[in-house]
PAZAPA-4460 file (N, C-alpha, C; in steps of 0.05 Angstrom, whole numbers, plus 32768, in hexadecimal, padded with zeros to 4 digits):
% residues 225
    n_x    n_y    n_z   ca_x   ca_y   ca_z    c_x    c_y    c_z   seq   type   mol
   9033   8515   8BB8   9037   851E   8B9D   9055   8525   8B98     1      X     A
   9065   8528   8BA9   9081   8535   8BB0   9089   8520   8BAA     2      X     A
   9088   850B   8BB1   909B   84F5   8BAD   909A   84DD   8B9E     3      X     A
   9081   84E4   8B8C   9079   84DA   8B7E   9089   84E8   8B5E     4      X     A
   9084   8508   8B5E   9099   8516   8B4F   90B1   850D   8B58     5      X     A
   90CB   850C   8B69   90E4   8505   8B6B   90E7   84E3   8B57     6      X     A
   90CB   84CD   8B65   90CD   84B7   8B58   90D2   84BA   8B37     7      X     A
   90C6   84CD   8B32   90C4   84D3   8B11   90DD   84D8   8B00     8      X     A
   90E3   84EE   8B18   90F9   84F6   8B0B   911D   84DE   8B14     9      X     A
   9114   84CF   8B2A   912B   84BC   8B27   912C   84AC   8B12    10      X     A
   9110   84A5   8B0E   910C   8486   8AFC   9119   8492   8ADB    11      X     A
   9114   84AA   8ADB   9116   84BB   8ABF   913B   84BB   8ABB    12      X     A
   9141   84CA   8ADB   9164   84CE   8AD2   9172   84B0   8AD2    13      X     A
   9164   849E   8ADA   9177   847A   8ADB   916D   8475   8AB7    14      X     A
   9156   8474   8AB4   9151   8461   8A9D   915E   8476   8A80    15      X     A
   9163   8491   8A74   9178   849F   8A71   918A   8497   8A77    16      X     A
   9197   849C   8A8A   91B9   8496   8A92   91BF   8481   8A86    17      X     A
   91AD   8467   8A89   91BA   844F   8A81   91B1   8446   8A63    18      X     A
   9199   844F   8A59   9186   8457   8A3B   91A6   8462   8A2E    19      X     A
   91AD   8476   8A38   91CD   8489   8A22   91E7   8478   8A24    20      X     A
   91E9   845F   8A37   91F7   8445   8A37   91F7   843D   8A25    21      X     A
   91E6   8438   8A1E   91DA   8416   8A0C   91DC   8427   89F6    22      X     A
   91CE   8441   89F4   91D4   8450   89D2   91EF   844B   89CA    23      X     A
   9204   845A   89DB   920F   8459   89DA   9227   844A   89CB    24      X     A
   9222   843A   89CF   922D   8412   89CE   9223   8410   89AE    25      X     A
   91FE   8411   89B1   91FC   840B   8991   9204   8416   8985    26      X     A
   920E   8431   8989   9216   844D   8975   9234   8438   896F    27      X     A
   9241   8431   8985   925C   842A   8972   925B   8404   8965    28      X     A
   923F   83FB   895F   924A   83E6   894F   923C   83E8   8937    29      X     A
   9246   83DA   891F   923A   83D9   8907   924F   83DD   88FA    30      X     A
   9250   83DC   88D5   9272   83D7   88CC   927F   83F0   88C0    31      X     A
   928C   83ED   88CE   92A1   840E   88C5   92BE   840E   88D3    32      X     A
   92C7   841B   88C7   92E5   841C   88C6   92F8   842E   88DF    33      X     A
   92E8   842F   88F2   92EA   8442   8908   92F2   843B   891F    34      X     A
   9304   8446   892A   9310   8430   8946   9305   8440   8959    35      X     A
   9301   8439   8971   92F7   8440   8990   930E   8451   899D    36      X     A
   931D   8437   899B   9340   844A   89AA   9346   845E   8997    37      X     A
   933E   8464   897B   9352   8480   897B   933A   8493   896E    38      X     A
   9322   8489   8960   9310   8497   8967   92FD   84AC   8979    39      X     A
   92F0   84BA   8977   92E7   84C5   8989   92CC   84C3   8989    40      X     A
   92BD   84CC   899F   929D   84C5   899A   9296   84D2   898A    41      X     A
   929E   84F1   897D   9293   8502   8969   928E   84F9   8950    42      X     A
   92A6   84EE   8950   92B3   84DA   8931   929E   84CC   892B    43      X     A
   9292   84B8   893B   927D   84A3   893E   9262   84AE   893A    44      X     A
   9263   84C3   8942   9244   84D5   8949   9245   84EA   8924    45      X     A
   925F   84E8   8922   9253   84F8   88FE   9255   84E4   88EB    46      X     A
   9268   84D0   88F0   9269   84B9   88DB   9263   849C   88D8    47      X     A
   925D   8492   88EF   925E   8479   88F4   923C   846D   88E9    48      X     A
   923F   844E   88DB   9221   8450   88DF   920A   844C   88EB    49      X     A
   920D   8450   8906   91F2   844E   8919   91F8   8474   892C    50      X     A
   91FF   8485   891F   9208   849A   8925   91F6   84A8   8936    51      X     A
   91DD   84A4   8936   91C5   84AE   8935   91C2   84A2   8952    52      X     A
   91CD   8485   895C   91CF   847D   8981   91E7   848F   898F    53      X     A
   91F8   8494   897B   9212   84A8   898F   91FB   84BE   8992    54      X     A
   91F3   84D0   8984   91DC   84EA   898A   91CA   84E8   899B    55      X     A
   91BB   84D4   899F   91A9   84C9   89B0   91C5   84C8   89D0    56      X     A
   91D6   84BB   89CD   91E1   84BC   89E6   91EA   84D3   89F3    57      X     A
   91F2   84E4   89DC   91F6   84FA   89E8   91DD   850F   89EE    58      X     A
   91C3   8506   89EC   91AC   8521   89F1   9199   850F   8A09    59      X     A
   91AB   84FD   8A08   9197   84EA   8A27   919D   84F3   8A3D    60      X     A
   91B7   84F3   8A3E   91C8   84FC   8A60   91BB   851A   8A65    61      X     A
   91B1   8527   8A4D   91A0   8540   8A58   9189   8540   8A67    62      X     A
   9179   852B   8A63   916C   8529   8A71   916F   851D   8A92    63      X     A
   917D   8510   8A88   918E   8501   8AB0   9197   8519   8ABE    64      X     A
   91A9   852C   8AAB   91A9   854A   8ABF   9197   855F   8ACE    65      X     A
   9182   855A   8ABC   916F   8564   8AC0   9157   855E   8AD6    66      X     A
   915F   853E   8AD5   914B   8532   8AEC   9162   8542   8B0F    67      X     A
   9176   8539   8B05   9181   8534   8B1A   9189   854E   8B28    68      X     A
   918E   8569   8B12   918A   857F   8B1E   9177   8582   8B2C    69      X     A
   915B   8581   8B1B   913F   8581   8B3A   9141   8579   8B48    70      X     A
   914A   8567   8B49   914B   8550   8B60   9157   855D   8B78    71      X     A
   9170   856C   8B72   9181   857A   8B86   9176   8598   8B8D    72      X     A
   9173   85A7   8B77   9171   85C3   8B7C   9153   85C5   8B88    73      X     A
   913B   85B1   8B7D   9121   85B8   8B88   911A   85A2   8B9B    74      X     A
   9120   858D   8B96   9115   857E   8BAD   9125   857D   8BBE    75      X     A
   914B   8586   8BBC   9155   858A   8BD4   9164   8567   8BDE    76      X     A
   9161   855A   8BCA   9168   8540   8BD3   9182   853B   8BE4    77      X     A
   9192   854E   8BDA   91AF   854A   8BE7   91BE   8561   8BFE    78      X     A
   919E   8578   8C00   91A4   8581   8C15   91A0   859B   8C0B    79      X     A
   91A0   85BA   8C1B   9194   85CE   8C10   91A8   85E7   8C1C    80      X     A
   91BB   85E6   8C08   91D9   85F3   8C04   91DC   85FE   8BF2    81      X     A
   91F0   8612   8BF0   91EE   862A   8BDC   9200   8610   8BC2    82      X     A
   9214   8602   8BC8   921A   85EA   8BAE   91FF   85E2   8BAA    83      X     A
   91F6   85D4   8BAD   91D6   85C1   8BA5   91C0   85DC   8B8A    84      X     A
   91C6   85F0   8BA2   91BD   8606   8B89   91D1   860A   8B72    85      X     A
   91EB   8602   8B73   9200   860D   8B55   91F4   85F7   8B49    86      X     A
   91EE   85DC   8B4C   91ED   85C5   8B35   91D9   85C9   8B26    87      X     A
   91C5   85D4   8B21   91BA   85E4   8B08   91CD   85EC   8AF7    88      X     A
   91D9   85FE   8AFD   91EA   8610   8AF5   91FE   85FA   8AE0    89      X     A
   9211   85F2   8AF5   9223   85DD   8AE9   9217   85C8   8ACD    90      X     A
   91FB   85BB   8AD8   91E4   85A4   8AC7   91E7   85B3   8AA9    91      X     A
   91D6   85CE   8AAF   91D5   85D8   8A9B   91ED   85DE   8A84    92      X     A
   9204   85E6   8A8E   9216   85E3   8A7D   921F   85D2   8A6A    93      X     A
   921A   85B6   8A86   9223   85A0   8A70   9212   8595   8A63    94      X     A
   91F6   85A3   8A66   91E3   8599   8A53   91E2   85AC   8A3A    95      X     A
   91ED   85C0   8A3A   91F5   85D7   8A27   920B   85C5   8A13    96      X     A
   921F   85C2   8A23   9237   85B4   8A10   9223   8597   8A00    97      X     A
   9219   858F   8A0C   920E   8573   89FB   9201   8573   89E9    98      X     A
   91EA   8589   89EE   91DB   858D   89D9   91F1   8597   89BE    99      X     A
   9201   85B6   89C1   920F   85B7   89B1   921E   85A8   899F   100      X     A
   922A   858E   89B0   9236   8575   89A7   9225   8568   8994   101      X     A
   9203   8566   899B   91F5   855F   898D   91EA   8561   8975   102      X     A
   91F3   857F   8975   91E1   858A   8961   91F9   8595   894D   103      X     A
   9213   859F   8953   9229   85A3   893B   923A   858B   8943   104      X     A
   9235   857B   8928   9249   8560   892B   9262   8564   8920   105      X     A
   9276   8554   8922   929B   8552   8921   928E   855E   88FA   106      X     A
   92A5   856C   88F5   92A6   8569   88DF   92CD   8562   88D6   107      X     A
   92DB   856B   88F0   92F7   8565   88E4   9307   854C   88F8   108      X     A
   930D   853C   88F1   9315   852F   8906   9332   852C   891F   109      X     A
   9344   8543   8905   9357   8550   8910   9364   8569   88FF   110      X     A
   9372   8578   8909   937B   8591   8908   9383   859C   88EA   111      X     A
   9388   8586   88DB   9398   8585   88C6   9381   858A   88B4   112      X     A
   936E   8570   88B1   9354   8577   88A9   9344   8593   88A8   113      X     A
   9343   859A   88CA   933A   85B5   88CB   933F   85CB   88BA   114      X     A
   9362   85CB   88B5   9365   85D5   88A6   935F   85DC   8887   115      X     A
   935B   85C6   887E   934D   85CA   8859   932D   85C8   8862   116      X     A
   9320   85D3   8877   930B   85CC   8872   92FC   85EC   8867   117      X     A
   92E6   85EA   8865   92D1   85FF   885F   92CF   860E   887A   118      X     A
   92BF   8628   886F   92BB   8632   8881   92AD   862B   8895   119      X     A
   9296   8621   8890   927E   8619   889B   927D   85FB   88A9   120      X     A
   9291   85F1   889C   929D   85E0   88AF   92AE   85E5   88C6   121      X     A
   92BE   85F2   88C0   92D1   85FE   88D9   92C1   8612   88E6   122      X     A
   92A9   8618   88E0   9291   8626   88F9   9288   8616   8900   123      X     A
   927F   85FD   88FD   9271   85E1   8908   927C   85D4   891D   124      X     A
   9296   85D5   8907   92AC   85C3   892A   92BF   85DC   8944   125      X     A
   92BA   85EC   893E   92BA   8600   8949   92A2   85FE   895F   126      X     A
   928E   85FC   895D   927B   85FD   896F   9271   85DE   897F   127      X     A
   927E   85D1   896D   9281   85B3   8979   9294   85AF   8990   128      X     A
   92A9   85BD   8984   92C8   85BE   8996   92BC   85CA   89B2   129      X     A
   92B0   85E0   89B7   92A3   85E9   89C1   9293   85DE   89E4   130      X     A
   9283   85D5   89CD   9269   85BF   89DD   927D   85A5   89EE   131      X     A
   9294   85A2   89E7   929A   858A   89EF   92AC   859F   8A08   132      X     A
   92BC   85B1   89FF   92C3   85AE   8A18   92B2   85C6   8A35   133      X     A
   9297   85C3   8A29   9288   85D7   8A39   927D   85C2   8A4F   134      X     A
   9274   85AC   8A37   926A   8591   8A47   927F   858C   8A59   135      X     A
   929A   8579   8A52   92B2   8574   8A65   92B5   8587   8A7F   136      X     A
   92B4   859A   8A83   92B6   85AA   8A91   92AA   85A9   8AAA   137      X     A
   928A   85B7   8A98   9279   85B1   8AB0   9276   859E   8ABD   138      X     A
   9272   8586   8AA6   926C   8566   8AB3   9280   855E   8ACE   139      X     A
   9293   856C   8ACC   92B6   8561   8ADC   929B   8574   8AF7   140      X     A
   929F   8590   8AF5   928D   8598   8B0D   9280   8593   8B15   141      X     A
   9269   8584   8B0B   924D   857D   8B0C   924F   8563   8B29   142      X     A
   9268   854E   8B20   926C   853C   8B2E   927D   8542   8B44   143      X     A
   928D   854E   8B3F   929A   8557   8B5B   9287   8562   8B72   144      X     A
   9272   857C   8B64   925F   857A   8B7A   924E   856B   8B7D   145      X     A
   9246   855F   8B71   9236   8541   8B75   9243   8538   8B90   146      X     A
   925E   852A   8B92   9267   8520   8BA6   9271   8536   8BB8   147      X     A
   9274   8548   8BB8   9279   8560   8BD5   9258   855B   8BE2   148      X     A
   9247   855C   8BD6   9229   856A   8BE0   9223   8548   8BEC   149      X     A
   922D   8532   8BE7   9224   8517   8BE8   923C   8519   8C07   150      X     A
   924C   8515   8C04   9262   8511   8C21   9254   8526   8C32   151      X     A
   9254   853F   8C30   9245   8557   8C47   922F   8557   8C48   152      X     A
   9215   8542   8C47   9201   8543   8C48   91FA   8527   8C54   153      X     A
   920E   8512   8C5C   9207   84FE   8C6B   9222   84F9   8C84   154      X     A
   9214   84EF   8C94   921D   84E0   8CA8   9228   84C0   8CAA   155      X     A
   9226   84B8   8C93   921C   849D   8C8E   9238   848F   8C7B   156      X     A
   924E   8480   8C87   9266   8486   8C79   9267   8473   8C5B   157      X     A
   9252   846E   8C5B   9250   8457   8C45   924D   846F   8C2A   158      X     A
   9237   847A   8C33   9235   8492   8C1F   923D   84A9   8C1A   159      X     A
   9253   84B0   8C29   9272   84C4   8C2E   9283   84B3   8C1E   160      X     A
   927E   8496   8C1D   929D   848C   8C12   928F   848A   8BF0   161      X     A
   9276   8491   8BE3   9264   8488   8BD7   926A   84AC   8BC8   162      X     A
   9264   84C1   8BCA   926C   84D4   8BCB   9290   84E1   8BCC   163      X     A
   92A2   84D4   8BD1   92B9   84D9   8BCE   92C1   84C4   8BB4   164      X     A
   92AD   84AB   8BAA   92B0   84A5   8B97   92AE   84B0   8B79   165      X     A
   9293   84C3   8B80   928D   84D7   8B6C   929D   84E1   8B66   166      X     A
   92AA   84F5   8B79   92BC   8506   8B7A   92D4   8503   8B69   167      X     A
   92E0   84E6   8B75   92F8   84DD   8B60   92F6   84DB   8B3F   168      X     A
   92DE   84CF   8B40   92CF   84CE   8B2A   92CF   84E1   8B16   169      X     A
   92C7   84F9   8B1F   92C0   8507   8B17   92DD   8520   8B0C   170      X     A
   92EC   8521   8B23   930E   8526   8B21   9321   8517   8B0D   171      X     A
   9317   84F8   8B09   932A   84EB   8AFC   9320   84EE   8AE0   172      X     A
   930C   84F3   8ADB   9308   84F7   8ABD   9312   850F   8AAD   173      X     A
   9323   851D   8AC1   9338   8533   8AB0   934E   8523   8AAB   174      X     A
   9364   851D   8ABC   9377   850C   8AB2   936F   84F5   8AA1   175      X     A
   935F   84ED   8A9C   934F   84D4   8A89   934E   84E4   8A6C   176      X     A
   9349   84F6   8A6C   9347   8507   8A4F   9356   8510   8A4A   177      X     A
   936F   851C   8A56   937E   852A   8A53   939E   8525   8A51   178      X     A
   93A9   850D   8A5A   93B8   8505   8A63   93C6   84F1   8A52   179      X     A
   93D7   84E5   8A4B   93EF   84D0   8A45   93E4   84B6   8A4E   180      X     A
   93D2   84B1   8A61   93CF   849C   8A76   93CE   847E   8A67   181      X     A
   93CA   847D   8A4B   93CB   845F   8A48   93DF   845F   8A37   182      X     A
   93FF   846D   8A35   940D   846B   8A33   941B   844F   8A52   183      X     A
   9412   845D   8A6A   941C   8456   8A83   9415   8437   8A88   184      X     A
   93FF   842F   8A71   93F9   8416   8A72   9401   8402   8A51   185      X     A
   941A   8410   8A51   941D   83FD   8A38   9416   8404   8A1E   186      X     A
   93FB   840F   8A13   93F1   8416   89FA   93FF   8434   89EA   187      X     A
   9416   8431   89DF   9427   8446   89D3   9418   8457   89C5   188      X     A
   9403   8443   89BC   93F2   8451   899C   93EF   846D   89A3   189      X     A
   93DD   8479   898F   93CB   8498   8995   93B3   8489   899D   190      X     A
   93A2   848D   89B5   938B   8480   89BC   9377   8499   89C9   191      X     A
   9378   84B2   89B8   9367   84C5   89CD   9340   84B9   89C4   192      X     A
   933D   84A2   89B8   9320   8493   89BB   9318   8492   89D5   193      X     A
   9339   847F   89E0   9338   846A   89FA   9336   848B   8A0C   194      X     A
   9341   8496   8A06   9345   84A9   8A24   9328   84B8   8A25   195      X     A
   931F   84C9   8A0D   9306   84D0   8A10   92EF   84BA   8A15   196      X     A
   92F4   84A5   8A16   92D7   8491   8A1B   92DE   8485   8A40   197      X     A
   92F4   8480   8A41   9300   847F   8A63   92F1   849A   8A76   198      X     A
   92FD   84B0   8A63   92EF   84CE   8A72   92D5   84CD   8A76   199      X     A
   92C3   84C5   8A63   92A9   84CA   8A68   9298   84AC   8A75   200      X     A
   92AD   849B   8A76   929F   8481   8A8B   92A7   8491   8AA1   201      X     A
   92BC   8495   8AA9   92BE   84A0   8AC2   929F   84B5   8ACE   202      X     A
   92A3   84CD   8ABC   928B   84D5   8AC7   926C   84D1   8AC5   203      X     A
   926A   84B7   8AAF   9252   84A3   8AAD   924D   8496   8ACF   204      X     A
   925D   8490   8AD5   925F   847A   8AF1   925C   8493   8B00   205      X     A
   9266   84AB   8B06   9258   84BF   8B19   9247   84C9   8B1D   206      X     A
   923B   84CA   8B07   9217   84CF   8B08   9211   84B4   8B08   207      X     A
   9213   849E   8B03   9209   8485   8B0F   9202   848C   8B27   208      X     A
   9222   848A   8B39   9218   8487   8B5A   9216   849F   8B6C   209      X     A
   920E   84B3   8B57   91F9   84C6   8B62   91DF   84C7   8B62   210      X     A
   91D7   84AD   8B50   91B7   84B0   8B48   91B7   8494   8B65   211      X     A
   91CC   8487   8B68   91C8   8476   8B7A   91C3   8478   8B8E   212      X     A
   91CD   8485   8BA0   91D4   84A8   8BB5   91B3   84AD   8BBC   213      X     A
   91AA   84BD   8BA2   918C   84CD   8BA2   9178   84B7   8BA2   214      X     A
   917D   849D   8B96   916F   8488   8B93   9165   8484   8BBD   215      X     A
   9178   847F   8BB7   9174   8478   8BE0   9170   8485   8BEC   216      X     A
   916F   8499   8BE8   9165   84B9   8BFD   9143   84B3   8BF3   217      X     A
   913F   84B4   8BDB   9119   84AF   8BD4   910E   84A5   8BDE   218      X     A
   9125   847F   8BDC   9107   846D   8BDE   9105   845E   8BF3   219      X     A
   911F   846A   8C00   9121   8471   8C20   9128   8489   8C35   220      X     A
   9115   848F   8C34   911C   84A6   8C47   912C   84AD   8C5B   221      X     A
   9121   849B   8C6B   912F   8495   8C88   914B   8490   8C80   222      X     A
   9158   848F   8C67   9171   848E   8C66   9187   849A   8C67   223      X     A
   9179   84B7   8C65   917D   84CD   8C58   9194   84D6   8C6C   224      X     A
   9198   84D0   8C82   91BB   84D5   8C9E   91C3   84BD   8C96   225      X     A
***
């Protein structure tokens, strides 16, 4: 019955993870006047017209945290360490920020705006502002221990080097958000779309090959050194 529950909850955090992909994607096509590179996903998620798949992408990955916390904290998948117990902790946060994201949408799309707006607007994006960087945060932690608890819990160097991938992963999606970096490749424009959608592939692909990780510990046991 044990592993029958873990099967549940893998099949649940893959088809999610990759279900808030594909939303994702539809959320940004259909006709509107909105660019990717300098847009943001918020932008898309209050205005765009399939707005309603950016929302959906963002309340799916809650559930992938959620599998995958159990996965660690109760069934112990990645080993039974006082980290393995924080990733609740961490999940939840960034399932805190998402929902928030979800539920108070962009109302200004920059500073200037903010300024002539209403009150009740500037309490909206206020709590949006919020959610995003409660999410970013944790999510950055979430994966880093993902890959600490994945390298110190095997013997096996395929999945040490598999786990130090997380890790980078998970590390590089600060300088990805934060940073100048596609200045360094040529594109002068303002592109903080490109940098916030780079940031969150990055840590899309770390919970990938963490669910990949847990995937092979299930449906092989004997794998598990």
């Amino acid at each position: 019955m044990e592993n029958t529950h873990k099967r549940i909850l893998l099949a649940t955090g893959w088809i999610t993870l990759v279900t808030a992909l594909i939303a994702m994607i539809i959320g940004h096509t259909g006709s509107h006047d909105l660019s990717w590179e300098t847009n943001q996903i918020s932008t898309y998620a209050a205005t765009a017209p399939y707005h309603g798949w950016i929302t959906a992408a963002m309340i799916l990955p809650c559930l992938t945290l959620v599998c995958i916390s159990m996965l660690v904290s109760r069934y112990k998948v990645l080993g039974d360490t006082d980290l393995a117990h924080l990733v609740p902790l961490f999940a939840g946060a960034g399932i805190s920020g998402l929902l928030t994201l979800a539920v108070f949408k962009e109302t200004a799309r920059t500073m200037s705006m903010l300024k002539n707006s209403a009150f009740d607007a500037i309490r909206q994006q206020s709590f949006h502002d919020t959610g995003l960087l409660i999410f970013f945060y944790s999510a950055i932690l979430l994966a880093v221990s993902f890959g600490i608890l994945i390298i110190t819990q095997t013997t096996v160097w395929k999945k040490k080097i598999l786990g130090g991938l997380v890790t980078l992963l998970g590390l590089v999606a600060f300088p990805l958000m934060t940073t100048p970096w596609p200045h360094m490749i040529g594109i002068l424009s303002v592109v903080p779309g490109l940098k916030q959608r780079a940031s969150l592939l990055s840590l899309w692909l770390a919970i990938a090959l963490v669910l990949i990780v847990v995937s092979n510990y299930i449906l092989r046991p004997s794998s598990r050194r």
